[in-house]
C-alpha positions in Angstrom: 120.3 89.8 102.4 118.2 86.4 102.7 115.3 85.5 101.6 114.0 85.5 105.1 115.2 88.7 106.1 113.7 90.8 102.9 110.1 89.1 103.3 110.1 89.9 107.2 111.1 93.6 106.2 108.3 94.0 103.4 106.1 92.0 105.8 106.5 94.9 108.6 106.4 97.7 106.6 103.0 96.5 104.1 100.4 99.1 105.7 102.7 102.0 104.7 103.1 104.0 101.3 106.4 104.0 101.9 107.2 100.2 101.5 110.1 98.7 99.7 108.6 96.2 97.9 110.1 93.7 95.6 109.3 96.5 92.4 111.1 99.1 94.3 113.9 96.7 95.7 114.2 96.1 91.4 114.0 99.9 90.1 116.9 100.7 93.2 119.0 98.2 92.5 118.7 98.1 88.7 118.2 101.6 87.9 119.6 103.5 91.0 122.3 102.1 92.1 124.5 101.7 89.3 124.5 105.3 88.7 125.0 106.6 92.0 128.2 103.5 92.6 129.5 105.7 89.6 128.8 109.1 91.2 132.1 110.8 92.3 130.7 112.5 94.8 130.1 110.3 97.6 129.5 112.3 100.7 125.6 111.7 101.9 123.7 115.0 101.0 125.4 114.6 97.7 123.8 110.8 96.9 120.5 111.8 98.1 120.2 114.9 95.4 121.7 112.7 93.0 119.0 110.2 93.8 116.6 113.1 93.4 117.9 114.0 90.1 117.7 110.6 88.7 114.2 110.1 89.9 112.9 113.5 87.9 114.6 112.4 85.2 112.8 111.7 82.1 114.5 108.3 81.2 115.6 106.8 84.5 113.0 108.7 86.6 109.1 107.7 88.0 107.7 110.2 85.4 108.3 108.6 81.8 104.9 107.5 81.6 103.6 110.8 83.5 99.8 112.5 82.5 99.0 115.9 83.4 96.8 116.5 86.5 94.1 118.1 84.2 94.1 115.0 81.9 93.1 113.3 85.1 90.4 115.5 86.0 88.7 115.6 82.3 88.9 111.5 82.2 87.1 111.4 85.2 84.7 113.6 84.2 84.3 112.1 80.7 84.2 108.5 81.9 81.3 108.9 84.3 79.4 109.5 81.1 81.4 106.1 79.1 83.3 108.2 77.2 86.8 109.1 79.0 88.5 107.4 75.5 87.7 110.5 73.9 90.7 112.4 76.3 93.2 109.7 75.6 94.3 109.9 72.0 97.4 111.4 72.8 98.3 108.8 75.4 100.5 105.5 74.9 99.6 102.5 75.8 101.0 102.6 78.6 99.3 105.3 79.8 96.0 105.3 78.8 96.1 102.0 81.0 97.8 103.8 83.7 94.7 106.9 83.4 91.9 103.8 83.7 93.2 101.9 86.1 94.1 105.0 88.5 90.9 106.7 88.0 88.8 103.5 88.7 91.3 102.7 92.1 91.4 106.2 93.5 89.1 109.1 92.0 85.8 107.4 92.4 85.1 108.8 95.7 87.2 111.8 95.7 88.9 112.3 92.0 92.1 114.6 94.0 92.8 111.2 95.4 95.3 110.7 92.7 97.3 113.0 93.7 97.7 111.8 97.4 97.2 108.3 97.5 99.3 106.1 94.9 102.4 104.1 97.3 105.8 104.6 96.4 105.5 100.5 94.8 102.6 102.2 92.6 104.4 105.3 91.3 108.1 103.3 90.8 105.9 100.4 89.2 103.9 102.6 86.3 106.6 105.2 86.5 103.0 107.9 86.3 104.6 110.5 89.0 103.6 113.7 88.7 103.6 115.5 91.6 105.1 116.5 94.4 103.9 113.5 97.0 104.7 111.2 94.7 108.2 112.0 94.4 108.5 112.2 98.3 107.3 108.5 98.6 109.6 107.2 95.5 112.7 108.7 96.5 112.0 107.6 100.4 110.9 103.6 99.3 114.1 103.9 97.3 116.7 105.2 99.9 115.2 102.4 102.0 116.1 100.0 99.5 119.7 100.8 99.0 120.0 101.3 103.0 121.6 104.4 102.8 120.4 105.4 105.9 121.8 104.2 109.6 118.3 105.0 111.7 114.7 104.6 110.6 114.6 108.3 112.2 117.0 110.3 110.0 115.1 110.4 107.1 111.6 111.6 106.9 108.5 112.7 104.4 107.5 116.4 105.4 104.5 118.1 104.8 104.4 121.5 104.7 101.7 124.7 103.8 102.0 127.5 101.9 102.5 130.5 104.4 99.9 133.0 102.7 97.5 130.5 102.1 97.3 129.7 105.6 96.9 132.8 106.9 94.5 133.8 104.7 92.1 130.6 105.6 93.2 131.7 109.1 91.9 135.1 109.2 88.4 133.9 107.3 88.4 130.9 109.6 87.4 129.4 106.5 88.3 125.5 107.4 86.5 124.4 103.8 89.6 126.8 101.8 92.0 125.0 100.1 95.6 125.7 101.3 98.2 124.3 99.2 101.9 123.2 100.1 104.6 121.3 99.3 105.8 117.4 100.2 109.3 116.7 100.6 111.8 114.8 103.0 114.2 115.8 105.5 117.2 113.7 106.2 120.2 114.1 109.4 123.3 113.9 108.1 126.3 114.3 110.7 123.9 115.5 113.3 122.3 118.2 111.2 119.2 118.1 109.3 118.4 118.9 105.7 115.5 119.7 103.7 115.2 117.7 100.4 113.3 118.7 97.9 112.7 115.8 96.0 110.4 117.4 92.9 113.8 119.4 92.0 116.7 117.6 93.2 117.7 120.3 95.8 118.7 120.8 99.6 118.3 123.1 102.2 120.3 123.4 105.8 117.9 123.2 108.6 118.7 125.6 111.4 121.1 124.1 113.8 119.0 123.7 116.7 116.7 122.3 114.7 114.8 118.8 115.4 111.4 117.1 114.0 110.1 117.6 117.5 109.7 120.9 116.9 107.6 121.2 114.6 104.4 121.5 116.7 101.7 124.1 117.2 101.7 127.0 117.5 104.6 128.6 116.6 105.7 128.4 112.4 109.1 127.2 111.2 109.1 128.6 107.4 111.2 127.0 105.0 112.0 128.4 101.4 113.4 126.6 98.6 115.4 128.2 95.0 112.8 126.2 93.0 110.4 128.3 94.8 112.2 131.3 95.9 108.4 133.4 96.3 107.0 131.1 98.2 107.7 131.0 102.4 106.2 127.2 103.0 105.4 126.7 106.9 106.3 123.3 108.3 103.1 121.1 109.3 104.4 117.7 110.2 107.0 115.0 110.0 107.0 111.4 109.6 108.2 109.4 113.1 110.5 107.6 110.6 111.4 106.4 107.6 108.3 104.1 107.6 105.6 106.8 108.4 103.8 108.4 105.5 102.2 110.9 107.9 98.3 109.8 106.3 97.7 112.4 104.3 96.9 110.0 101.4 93.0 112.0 100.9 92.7 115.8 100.4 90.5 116.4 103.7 93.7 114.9 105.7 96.1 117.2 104.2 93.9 120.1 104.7 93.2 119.2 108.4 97.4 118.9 108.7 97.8 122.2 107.1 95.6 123.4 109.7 96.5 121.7 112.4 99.2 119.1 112.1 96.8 116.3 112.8 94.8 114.4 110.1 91.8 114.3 112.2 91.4 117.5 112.8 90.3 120.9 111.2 91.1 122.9 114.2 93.2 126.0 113.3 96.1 125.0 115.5 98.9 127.4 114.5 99.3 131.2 114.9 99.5 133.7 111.4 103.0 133.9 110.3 104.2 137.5 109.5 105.5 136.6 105.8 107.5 140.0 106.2 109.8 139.2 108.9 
């Protein structure tokens, strides 16, 4: 690819998460790639898992220098008083730099931030992921950067809502409850899509008839994974492409899409799902 090509492709795709920037284009090609040419499977759905698996990994993965959520939340705590150094003894180097530096850029305002807002280039570059949006947006930035996929379209960060959660907030019309869920990515393969859950290297088939379209208000499409066989998540809303990161980079966003599929809005949008069908 030249020189011309790569900056006009970073250049159109700088406003999203998702971008493959020259730290991504690196970790892909440097990291990624060389296991996956020596994959022997080498039908689609398998490379994408196996790309999965080698991002959760602990030494070629986005999560060798991970810290635990909590450790976040007791820095930011600590360090509004001057003395967050007193919850990073523990730490490396590495990540006691990692702590600072992501508390001061994100949890100022909103210290959940952290969860939702680093880009794909910030999670590959720091290798800090630990969760399940940050997994999402790595293994998405890298699949771009190997162009394993034909069409912007076929691959896709999801966002989804826990089923009982939702009702719940529902039935209290409580719009200030928290409703957890689940970010993960769905990609067509031979004219049928699959759900990818990136945070365990695992796929599900999508119903045939399935399309992104569909996933509108108000009627549910549930999804369940094995890493979570309890757990009946309800689809909320798709990326237009492999580009869109869906803006749910703040807390209030992803609780307005769990209620209504829209950012901007709180508005409960779809109907109760009967978790015993």
């Amino acid at each position: 690819m030249s020189f011309f090509l790569w900056s006009s492709i970073y250049a159109a795709e700088k406003e999203s998460l998702l971008e493959v920037t020259p730290d991504v284009k690196d970790y892909a090609v440097n990291i990624v790639k060389p296991i996956i040419d020596a994959y022997p499977e080498k039908d689609r759905l398998s490379q994408m898992l196996k790309i999965s698996e080698i991002l959760i990994d602990k030494e070629t993965g986005v999560n060798s220098n991970s810290i635990t959520p909590v450790k976040y939340m007791v820095y930011n705590k600590l360090e509004k008083v001057h003395i967050g150094f007193l919850s990073t003894f523990k730490l490396s180097n590495k990540q006691k730099k990692i702590i600072k530096d992501w508390n001061s850029k994100y949890m100022q305002s909103e210290p959940s931030k952290v969860f939702f807002s680093p880009s794909a280039d910030e999670i590959i570059k720091t290798r800090a992921a630990f969760g399940c949006t940050h997994y999402a947006r790595a293994f998405i930035g890298v699949v771009k950067a190997l162009g394993l996929i034909n069409s912007a379209e076929d691959l896709r960060y999801t966002i989804s809502c826990k089923a009982d959660d939702y009702n719940e907030a529902l039935e209290k019309n409580d719009s200030k409850m928290t409703i957890n869920g689940h970010q993960f990515v769905i990609v067509k393969i031979n004219s049928r899509w699959y759900a990818v859950n990136t945070s365990k290297g695992e796929s599900v088939p999508l119903p045939e008839e399935f399309s992104p379209e569909s996933i509108i208000p108000p009627h549910n499409i549930p999804i369940k994974f094995k890493s979570y066989s309890d757990i009946t998540f309800l689809l909320r809303k798709v990326g237009q492409d492999y580009n869109d990161d869906c803006g749910d980079d703040n807390l209030m966003s992803l609780m307005n899409i769990s209620r209504s599929g829209d950012p901007a809005s709180s508005k409960f949008k779809w109907e109760k799902f009967n978790t015993e069908k």
